[in-house]
C-alpha positions in Angstrom: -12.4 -46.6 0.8 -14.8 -45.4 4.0 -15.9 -47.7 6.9 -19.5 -47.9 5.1 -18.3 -48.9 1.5 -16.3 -51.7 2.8 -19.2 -53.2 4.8 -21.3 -52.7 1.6 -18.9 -54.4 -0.4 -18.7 -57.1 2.5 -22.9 -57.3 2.2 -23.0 -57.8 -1.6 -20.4 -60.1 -1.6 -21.8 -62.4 1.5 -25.4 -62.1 -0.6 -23.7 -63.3 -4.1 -22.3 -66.0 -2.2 -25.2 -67.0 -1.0 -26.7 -67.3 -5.1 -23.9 -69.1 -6.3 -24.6 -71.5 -3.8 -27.8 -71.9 -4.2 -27.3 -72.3 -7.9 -24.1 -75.0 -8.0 -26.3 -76.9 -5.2 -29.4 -77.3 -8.2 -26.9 -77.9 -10.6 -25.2 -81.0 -8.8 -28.9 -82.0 -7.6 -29.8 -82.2 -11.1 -26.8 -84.0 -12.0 -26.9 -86.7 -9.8 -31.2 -87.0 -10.7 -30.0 -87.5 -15.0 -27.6 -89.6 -13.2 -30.4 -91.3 -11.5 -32.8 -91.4 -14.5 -30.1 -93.0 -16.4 -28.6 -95.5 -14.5 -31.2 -96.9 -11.9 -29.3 -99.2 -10.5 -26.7 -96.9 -9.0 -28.8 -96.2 -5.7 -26.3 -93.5 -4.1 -26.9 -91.2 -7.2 -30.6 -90.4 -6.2 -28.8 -90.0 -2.0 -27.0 -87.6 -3.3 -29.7 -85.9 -5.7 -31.4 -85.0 -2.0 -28.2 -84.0 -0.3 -27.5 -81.2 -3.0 -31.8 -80.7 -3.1 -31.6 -80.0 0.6 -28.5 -78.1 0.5 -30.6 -75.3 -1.5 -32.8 -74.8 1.1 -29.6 -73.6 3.4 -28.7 -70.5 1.4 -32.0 -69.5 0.7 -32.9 -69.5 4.5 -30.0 -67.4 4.7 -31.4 -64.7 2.0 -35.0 -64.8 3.3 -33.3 -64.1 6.8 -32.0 -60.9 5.1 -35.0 -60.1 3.5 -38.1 -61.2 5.1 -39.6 -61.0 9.1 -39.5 -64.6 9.4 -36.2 -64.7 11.1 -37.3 -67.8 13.4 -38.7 -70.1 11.0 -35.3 -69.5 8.5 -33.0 -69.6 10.9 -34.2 -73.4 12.2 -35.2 -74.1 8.4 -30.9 -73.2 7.3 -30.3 -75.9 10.5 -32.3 -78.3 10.1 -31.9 -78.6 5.9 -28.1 -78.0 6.4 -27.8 -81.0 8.8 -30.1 -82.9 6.5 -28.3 -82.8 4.1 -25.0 -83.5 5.4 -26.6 -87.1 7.0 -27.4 -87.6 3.2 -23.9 -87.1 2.2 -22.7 -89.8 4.7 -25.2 -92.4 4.0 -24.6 -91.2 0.0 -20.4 -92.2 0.7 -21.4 -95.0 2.7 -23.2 -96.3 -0.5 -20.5 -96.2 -3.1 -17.7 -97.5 -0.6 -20.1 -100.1 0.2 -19.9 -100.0 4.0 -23.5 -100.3 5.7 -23.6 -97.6 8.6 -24.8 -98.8 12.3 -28.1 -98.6 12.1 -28.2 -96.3 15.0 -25.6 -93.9 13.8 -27.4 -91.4 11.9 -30.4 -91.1 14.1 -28.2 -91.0 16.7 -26.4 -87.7 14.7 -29.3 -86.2 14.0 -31.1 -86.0 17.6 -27.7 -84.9 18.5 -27.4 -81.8 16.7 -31.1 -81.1 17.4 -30.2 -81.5 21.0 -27.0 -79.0 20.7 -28.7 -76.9 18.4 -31.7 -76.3 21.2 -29.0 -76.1 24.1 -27.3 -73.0 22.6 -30.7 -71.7 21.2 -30.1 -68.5 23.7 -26.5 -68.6 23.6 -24.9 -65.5 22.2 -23.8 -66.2 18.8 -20.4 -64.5 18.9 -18.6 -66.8 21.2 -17.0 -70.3 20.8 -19.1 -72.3 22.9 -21.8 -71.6 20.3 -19.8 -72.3 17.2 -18.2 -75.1 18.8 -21.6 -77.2 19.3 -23.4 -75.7 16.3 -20.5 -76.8 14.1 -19.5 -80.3 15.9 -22.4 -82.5 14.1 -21.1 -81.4 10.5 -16.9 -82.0 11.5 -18.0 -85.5 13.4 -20.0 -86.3 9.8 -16.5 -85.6 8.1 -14.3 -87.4 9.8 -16.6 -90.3 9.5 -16.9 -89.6 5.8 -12.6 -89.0 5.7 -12.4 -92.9 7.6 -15.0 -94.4 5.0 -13.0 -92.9 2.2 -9.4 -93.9 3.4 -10.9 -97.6 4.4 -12.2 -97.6 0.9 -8.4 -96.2 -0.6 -6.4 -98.9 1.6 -8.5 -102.1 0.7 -9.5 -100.7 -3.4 -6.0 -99.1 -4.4 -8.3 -96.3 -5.6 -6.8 -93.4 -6.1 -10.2 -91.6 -6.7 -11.1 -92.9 -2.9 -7.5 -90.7 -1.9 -8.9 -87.8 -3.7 -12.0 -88.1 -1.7 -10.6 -88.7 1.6 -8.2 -85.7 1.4 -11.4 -83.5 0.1 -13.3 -85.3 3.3 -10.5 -84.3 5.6 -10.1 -80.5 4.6 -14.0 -80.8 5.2 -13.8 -81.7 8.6 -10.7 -79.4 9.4 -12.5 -76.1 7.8 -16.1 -77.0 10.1 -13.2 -77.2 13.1 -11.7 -74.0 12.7 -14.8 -72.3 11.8 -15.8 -71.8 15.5 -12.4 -69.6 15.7 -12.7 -67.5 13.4 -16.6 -66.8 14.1 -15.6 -66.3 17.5 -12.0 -63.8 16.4 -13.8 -62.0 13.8 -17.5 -62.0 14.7 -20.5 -62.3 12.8 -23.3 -60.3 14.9 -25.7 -61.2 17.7 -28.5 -62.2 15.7 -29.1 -63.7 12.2 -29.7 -61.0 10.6 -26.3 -59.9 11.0 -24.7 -63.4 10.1 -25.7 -62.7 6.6 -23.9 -59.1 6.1 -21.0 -60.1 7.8 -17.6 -60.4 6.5 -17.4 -64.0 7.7 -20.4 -65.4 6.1 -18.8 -64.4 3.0 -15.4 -66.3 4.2 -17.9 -69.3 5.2 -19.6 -69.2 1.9 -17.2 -69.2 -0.4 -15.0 -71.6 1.2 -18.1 -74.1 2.1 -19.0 -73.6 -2.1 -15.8 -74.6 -3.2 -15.2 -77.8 -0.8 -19.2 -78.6 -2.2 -17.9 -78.3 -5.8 -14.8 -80.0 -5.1 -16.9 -82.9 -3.1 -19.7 -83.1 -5.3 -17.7 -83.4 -8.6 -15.4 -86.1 -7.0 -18.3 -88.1 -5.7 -20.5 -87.7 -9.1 -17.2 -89.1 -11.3 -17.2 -91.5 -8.7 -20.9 -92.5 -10.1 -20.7 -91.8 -13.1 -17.8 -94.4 -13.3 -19.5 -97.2 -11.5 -22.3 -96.5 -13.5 -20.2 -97.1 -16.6 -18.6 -100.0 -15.0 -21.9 -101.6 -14.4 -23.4 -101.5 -17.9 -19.9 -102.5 -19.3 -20.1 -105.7 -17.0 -23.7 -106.3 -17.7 -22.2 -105.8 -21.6 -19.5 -109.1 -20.9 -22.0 -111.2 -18.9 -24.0 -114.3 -20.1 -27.3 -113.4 -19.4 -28.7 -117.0 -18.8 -25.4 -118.6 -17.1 -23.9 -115.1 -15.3 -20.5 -116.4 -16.3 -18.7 -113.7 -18.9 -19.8 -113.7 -22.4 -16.8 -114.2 -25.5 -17.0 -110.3 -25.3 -16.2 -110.2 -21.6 -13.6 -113.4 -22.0 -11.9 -111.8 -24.6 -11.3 -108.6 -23.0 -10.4 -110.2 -19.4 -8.0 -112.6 -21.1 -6.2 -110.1 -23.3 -5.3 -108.7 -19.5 -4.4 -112.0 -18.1 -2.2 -113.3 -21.0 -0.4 -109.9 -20.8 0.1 -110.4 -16.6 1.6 -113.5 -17.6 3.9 -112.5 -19.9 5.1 -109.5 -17.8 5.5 -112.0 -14.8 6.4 -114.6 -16.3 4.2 -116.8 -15.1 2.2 -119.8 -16.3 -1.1 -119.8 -17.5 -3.0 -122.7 -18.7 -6.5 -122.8 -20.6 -9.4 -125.5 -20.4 -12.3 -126.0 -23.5 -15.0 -127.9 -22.4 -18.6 -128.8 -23.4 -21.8 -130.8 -22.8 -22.0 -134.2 -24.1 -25.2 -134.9 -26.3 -26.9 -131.8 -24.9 -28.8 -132.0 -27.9 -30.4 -134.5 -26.7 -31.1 -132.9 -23.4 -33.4 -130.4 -25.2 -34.7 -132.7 -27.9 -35.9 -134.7 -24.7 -36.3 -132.5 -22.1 -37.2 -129.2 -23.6 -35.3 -126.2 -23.8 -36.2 -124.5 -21.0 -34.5 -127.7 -18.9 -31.6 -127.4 -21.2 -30.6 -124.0 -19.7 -31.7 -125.3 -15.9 -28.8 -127.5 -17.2 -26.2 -124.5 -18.5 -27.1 -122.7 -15.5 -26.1 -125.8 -13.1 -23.4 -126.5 -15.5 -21.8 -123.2 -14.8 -22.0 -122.8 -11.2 -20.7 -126.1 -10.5 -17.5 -125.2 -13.2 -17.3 -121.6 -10.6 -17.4 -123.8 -7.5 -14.3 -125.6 -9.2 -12.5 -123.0 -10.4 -9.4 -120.9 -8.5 -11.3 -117.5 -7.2 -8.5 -116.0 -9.6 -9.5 -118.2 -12.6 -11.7 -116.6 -15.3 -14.6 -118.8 -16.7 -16.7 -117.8 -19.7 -19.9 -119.3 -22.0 -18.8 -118.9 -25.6 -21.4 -120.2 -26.7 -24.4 -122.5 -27.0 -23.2 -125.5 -24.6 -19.4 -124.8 -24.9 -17.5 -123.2 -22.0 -13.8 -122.1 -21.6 -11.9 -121.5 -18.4 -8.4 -119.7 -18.2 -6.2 -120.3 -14.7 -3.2 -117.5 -13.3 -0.8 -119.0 -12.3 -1.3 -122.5 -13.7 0.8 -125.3 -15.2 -0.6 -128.2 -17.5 -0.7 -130.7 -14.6 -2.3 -128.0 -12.4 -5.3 -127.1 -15.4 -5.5 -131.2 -15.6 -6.8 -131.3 -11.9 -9.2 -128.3 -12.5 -10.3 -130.0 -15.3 -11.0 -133.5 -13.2 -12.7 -131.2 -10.3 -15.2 -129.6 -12.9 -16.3 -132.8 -14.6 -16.9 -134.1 -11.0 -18.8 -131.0 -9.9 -20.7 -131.4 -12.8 -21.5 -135.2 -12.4 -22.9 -133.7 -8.9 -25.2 -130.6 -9.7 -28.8 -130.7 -9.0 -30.5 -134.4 -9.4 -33.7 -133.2 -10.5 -31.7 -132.1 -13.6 -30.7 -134.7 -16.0 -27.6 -136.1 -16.2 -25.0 -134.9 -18.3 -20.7 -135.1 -18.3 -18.4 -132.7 -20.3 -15.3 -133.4 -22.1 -12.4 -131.0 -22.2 -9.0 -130.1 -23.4 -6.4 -128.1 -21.5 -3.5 -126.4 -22.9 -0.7 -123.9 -21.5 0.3 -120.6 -22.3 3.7 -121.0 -24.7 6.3 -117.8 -25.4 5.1 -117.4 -28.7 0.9 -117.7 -27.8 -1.8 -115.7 -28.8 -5.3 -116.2 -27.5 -6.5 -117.9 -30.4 -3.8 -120.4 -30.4 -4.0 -121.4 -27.1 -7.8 -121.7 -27.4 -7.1 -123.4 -30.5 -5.1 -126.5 -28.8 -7.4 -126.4 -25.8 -10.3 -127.2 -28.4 -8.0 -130.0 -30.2 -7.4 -131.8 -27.2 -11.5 -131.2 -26.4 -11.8 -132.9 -29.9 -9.6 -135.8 -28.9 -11.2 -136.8 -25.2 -15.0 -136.5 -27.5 -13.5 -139.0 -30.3 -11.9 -141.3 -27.2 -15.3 -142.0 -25.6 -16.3 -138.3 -23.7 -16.8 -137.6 -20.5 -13.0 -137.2 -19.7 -10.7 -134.3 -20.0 -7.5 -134.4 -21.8 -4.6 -135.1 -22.0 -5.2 -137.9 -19.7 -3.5 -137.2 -16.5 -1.4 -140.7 -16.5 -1.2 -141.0 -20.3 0.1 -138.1 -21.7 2.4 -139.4 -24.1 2.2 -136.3 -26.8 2.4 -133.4 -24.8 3.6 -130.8 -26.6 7.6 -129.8 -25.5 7.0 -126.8 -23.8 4.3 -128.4 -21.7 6.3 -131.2 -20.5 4.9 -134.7 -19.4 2.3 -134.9 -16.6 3.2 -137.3 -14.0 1.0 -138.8 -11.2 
């Protein structure tokens, strides 16, 4: 092969480079807008919708370099898109780990690398000083981007936030060592000669694959919180934001399986609204779910951070504790019907009576539930407004629950 069909070979592979790029960058902004369209709640989707629309505008300042006069205007259009996008990027990550940026840090990142970018404007483009400062705003952007993700990996247990941290960190180290190899292999005085060069096909087709890698990592990331969202939205009560039976059953199906394999307790409280019939008879219905609303944050207030709380249905709730004995769910119990005796006074006043019940070796779901509810029967037919087995006169409980003492 001669000098010139290597070179040649070096310019039509720099140039196709330069395509693909452009082309994977509308993919993944197209992506993340479906994503977008279809899930408005996931605010980082349309973040990263402009990162990748931005991007496009990089390789295609490159190619119009090649092709058209306007060297000026595209070579400060590739910066200025380039670095652009890249602060999208960071406030996109930011997003999803849910760590707010400074305020100041991204302004402060972006007059920097228009301030390096001017100070190096006549700077010959072959040496290090010049990659060095032309590169430094996109590494510092990375390792932020690498601590955000491995914050997010140590507090979540996420191994998806592991993958992105060590795509993050090969990020930052390829912008490092760029600078070296620009300035060991060259790329030409002027910007014309960037895009024929040998290493602007090295610094394409590395920088595509670590924006593939990145930008399928972070759009699973979406697309799973997305998923997680309407799933949640699926198991909630919409009028008390407490789980729904779908949600309850679900969650406790885990928690009665945590037990078993820890062998731990795990006790279950029924409870429900005295006469709330009559609260909507007399009040209306739109007081009786003031009422449910109340009802259930005061039962939340109550209830272990741990403890999983759910609205079955109509005015009856159910409760299920980690951790928990029957003396244990017996106090809960008492602390909800006193929360509830307290919630708003503008509301009317209404008690709950309850049955608690704990997790046996040879339980399912239903039958725990089942003597919960029996016991909910019994403190109704003995007056309401109490929950039982009475704390101090628990004289049936069942064997494996053992007697309650004061």
């Amino acid at each position: 092969m001669t000098a010139g069909q290597g070179r040649q070979g070096g310019v039509t592979g720099a140039l196709y480079a330069l395509i693909v790029n452009v082309c994977i960058a509308l993919l993944f902004a197209a992506s993340f807008a479906v994503v977008r369209a279809s899930y408005p709640q996931q605010r980082a989707s349309i973040v990263f919708c402009m990162t990748y629309a931005w991007g496009t505008l990089t390789p295609l300042s490159e190619l119009a370099v090649h092709y058209t006069p306007q060297t000026l205007f595209f070579v400060a259009l590739s910066y200025g898109s380039f670095t652009v996008s890249m602060l999208c990027f960071l406030a996109g990550v930011a997003l999803i780990a849910e760590r707010p940026l400074p305020a100041w840090l991204i302004p402060t990142l972006a007059a920097a690398a228009l301030v390096g970018r001017v100070g190096i404007w006549n700077v010959s483009r072959d040496t290090l000083l010049f990659g060095v400062v032309f590169q430094a705003p996109y590494y510092i952007i990375f390792v932020i981007n690498t601590a955000i993700a491995a914050r997010a990996a140590r507090t979540s247990r996420d191994p998806m936030w592991l993958l992105l941290g060590i795509i993050f960190a090969a990020s930052a180290c390829y912008f490092m060592a760029k600078p070296f190899f620009a300035a060991a292999f060259g790329f030409g005085d002027d910007p014309r000669a960037y895009a024929t060069s040998g290493y602007a096909l090295f610094s394409q087709a590395v920088g595509g694959l670590l924006m593939v890698m990145s930008g399928l990592a972070v759009l699973l990331m979406i697309i799973r919180l997305a998923l997680r969202s309407s799933q949640e939205a699926s198991e909630t009560d919409t009028l008390t934001n407490v789980a729904n039976r779908r949600g309850f059953e679900r969650q406790a199906a885990a928690m009665l399986a945590q037990a078993e394999r820890d062998g731990k307790p795990l006790a279950a409280i029924m409870f429900d609204l005295d006469h709330f019939k009559r609260v909507n008879d007399s009040f209306g219905h739109a007081t009786g779910d003031g009422v449910l609303r109340a009802v259930a944050q005061a039962a939340q207030r109550a209830l272990p951070d741990t403890a999983l709380i759910a609205r079955l249905g109509g005015e009856e709730f159910c409760a299920l504790l980690d951790r928990t004995t029957l003396r244990g769910a017996a106090l809960v119990g008492q602390a909800i019907r006193d929360a509830v005796a307290e919630i708003d006074p503008h509301l009317p006043r209404v008690t709950i009576s309850g049955g608690i019940a704990q997790l046996r070796p040879t339980d399912t779901l239903v039958t725990l539930l089942d003597r919960a509810d029996r016991r909910a029967y019994e403190a109704k037919a003995n007056g309401r407004d109490r929950i039982y087995p009475l704390l101090s006169l628990d004289r049936s409980a069942e064997p494996e629950e053992g007697p309650l003492l004061l």
